[in-house]
C-alpha positions in Angstrom: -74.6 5.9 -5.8 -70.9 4.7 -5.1 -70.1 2.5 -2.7 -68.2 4.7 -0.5 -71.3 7.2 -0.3 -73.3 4.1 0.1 -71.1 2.9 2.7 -71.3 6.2 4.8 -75.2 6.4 4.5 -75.6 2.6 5.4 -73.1 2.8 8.9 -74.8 6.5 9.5 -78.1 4.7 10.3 -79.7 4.6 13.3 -80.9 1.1 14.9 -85.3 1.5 14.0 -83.4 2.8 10.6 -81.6 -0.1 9.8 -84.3 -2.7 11.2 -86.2 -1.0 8.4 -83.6 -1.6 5.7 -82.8 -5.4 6.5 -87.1 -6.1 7.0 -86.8 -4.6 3.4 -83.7 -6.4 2.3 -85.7 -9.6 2.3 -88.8 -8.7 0.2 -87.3 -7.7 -3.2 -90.6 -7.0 -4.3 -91.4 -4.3 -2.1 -94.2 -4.5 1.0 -97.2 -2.2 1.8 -96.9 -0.2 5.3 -99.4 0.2 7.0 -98.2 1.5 10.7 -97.3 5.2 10.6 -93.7 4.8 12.3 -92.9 2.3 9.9 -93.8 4.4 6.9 -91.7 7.4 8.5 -88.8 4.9 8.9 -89.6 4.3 4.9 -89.4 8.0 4.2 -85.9 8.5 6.1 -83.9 5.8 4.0 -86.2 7.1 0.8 -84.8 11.0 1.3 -80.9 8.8 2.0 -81.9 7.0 -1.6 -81.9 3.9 -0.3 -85.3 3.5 -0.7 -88.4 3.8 -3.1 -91.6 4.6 -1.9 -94.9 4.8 -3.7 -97.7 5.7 -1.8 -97.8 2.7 1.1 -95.9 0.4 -1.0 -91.6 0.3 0.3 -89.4 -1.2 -1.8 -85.2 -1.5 -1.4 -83.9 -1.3 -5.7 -82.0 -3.7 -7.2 -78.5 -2.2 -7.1 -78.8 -0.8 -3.4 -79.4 -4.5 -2.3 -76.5 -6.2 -4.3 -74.0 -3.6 -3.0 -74.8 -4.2 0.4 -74.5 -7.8 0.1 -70.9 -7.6 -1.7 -69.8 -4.6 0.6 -71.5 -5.0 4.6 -68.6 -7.0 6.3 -68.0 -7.2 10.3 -65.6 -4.1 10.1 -68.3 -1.9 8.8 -70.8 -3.6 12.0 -68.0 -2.3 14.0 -68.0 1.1 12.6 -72.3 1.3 12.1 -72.2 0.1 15.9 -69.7 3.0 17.2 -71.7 5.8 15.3 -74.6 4.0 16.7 -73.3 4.0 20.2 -71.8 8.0 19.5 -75.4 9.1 19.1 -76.5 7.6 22.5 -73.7 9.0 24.1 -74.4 12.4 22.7 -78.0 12.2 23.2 -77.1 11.0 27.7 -75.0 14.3 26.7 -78.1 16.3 25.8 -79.5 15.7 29.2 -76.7 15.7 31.5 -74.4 18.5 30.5 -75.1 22.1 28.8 -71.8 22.0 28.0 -68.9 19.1 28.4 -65.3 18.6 27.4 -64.1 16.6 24.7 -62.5 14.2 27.7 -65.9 13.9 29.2 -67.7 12.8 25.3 -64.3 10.1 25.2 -65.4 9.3 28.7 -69.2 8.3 27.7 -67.5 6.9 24.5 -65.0 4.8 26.3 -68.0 3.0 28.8 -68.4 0.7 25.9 -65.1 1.2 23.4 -62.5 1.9 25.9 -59.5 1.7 24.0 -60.5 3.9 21.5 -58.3 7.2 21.3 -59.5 11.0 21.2 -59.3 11.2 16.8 -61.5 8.4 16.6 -64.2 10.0 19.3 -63.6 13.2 17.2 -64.4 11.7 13.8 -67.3 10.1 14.8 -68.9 13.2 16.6 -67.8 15.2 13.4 -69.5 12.4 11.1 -72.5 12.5 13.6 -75.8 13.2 11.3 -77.7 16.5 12.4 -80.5 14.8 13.9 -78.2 13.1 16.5 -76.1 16.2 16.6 -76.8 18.0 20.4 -73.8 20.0 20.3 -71.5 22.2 18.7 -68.1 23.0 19.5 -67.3 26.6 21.0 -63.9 27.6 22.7 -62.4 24.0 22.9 -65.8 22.9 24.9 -68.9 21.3 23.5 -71.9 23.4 23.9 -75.0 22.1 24.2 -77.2 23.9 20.5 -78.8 27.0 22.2 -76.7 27.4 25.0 -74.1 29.3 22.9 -77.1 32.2 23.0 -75.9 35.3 24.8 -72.8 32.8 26.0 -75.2 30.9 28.5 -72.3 28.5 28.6 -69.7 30.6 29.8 -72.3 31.4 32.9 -72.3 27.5 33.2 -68.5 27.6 33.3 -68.1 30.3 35.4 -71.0 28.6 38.6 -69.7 24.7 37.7 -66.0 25.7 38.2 -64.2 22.7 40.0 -67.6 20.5 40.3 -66.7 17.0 38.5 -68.3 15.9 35.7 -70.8 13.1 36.5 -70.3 10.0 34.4 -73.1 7.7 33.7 -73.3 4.1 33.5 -74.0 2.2 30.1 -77.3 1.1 31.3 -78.1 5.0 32.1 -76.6 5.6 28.9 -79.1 3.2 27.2 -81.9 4.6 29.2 -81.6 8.4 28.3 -81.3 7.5 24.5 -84.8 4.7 24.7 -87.1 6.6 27.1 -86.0 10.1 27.5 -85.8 10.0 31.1 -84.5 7.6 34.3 -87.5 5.3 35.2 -84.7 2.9 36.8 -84.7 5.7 39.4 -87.4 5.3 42.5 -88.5 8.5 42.4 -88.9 8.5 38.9 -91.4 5.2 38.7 -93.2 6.2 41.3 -94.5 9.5 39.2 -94.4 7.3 36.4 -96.9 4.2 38.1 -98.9 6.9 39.8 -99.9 9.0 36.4 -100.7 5.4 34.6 -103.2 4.6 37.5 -104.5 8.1 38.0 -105.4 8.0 34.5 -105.3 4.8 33.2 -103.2 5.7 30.2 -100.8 2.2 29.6 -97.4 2.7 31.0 -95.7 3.2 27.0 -98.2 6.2 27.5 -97.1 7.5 31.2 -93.8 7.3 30.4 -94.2 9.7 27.1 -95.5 12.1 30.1 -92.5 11.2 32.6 -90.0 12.4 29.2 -91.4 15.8 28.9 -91.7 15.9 33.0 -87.9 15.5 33.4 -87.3 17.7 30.5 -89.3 20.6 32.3 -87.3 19.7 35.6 -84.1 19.9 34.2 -84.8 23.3 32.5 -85.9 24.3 36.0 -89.6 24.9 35.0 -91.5 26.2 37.6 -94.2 23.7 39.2 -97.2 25.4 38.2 -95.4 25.2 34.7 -94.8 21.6 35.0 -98.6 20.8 35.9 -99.2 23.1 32.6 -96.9 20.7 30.3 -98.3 17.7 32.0 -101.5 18.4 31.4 -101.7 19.5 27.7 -102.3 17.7 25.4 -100.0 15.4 23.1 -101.0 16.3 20.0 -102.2 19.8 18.7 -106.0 20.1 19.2 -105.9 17.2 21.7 -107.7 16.7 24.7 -106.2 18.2 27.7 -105.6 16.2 30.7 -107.9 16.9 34.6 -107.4 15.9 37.3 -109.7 13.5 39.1 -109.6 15.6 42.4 -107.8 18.0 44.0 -105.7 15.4 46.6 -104.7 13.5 43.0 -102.9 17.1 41.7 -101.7 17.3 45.0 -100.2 13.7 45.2 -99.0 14.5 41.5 -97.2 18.0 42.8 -95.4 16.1 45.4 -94.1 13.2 43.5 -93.1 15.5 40.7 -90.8 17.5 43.3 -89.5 14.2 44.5 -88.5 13.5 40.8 -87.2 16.7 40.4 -84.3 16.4 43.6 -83.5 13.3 41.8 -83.5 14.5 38.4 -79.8 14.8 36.8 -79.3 18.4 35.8 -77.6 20.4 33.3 -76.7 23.2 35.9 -75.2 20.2 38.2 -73.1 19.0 35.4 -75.2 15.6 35.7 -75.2 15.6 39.4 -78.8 15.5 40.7 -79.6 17.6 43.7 -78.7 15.3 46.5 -75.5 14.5 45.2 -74.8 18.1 44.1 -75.6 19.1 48.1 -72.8 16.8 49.0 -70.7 17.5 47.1 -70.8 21.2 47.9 -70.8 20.6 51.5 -67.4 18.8 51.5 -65.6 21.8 49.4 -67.2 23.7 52.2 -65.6 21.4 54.6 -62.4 21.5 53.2 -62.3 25.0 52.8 -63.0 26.1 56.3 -60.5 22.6 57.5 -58.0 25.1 55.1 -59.0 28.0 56.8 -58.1 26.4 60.4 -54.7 25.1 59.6 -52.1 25.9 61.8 -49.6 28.3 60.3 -45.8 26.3 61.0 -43.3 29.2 61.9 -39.9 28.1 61.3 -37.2 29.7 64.1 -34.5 31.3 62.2 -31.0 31.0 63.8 -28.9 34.7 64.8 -26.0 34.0 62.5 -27.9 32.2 59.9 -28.0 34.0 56.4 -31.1 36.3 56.1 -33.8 35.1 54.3 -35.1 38.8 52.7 -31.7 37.5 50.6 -29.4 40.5 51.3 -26.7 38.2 52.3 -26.1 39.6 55.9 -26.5 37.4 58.5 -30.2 37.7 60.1 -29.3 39.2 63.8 -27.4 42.0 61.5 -31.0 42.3 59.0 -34.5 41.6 60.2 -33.5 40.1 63.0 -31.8 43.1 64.3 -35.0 44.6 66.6 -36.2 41.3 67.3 -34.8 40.3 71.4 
């Protein structure tokens, strides 16, 4: 392997990815796994050859680990951060907008880069490896994979017409990449702290639930649906989930509709539904305030030039019938 394709699968890693490598880095002579996500960390730089694996035993070769010690420098941190920070933006993307302008992916960029300029954001989304890849580009926009079907977009388009973008913060950012949904949000920890005590499942665990939750609310899943997703299980053939009475799946029903008002939506272009209500009510308001405005009629005088532009004077035009 070269050092430039080397270079490009090293700064093309994701964070748990390059943890992985730089654990391995230190142990020349290899190191037995024995926790399942660090063995599939193993198997990702293995199929990008940087890695050997035999069985449990992980072990970085000889000429992989010299080149990165002569080549990784602080410009190529820089670069494996931006990529790094492109697939976070693209992944808040993923859950905010089913489709987005390349202005709006600079604007995510720029929350933590902001004097990078649109060729750079363009490189690094065309660079983006497919697992971090959310979107493709259709018509100038960035559609969100699936959404091009039966141009779903273009119905997006058409409803979401001068509704603003919502832009999140970094920390929201952060969020939607690590958990898969807003915990930080009231709503959202209260559904979250209620299924952890309801059935005493560890809050990592409750908040595996809370992801697919606010993946069912934003693609508008009906309720009994979202009950359904809730309560299946994890894993194929595991046990599904019951609840301990009927006043708990009630309690559950209600929270989960709470959430789901507070949810950021595709259809709201990242709005949730409070602030999508308001923000429909003022262009409302400012339509019908448009609707109301006084039309200003401006007095012509008799022996002023017509304004229909036949160069008679008005009282000899239109004005003519008029006393």
């Amino acid at each position: 392997m070269d050092n430039k394709m080397l270079e490009e699968k090293l700064t093309a890693l994701g964070e748990t990815e390059m943890q992985m490598f730089r654990f391995m880095l230190d142990r020349p002579a290899g190191a037995i796994l024995t926790v399942e996500t660090d063995k599939m960390l193993a198997q990702i730089l293995a199929e990008d050859g940087l890695a050997e694996v035999d069985g449990d035993k992980v072990v970085i070769p000889a000429e992989i680990r010299d080149a990165y010690r002569n080549m990784w420098s602080d410009e190529l941190t820089l670069k494996w951060r931006k990529r790094n920070w492109m697939y976070k933006c693209l992944e808040a993307g993923r859950y905010l907008y089913g489709v987005m302008t390349w202005d709006v992916l600079k604007d995510l960029f720029a929350l933590r880069y902001p004097h990078s300029d649109m060729d750079e954001v363009k490189e690094l989304f065309a660079s983006t490896p497919v697992f971090y890849q959310w979107f493709t580009e259709r018509d100038g926009q960035l559609v969100l994979n699936g959404y091009e079907k039966d141009d779903y977009y273009k119905y997006l388009l058409d409803i979401q017409k001068d509704i603003p973008f919502y832009i999140p913060s970094k920390e929201e950012v952060e969020e939607l990449y690590d958990r898969g949904c807003l915990i930080s949000r009231e709503s959202h920890a209260k559904l979250r702290d209620f299924i952890d005590e309801t059935f005493s499942m560890g809050s990592d665990a409750a908040e595996l639930k809370m992801a697919r939750l606010y993946q069912a609310a934003n693609d508008r899943a009906r309720v009994n649906d979202a009950v359904e997703i809730f309560l299946s299980g994890d894993v194929e053939d595991s046990e599904k989930l019951k609840f301990p009475s009927d006043e708990a799946e009630v309690k559950f029903i209600e929270l989960y509709m709470e959430m789901s008002r507070e949810c950021r939506t595709r259809d709201n272009r990242g709005h949730d539904w409070y602030e999508m209500t308001a923000i429909m009510a003022e262009k409302n308001r400012a339509a019908e305030q448009e609707k109301k405005a006084p039309v200003r009629r401006v007095k012509i005088g008799r022996n002023e030039p017509c304004p229909c532009g036949s160069g008679r004077k008005y009282k000899n035009c239109c004005g003519r019938n008029i006393s």
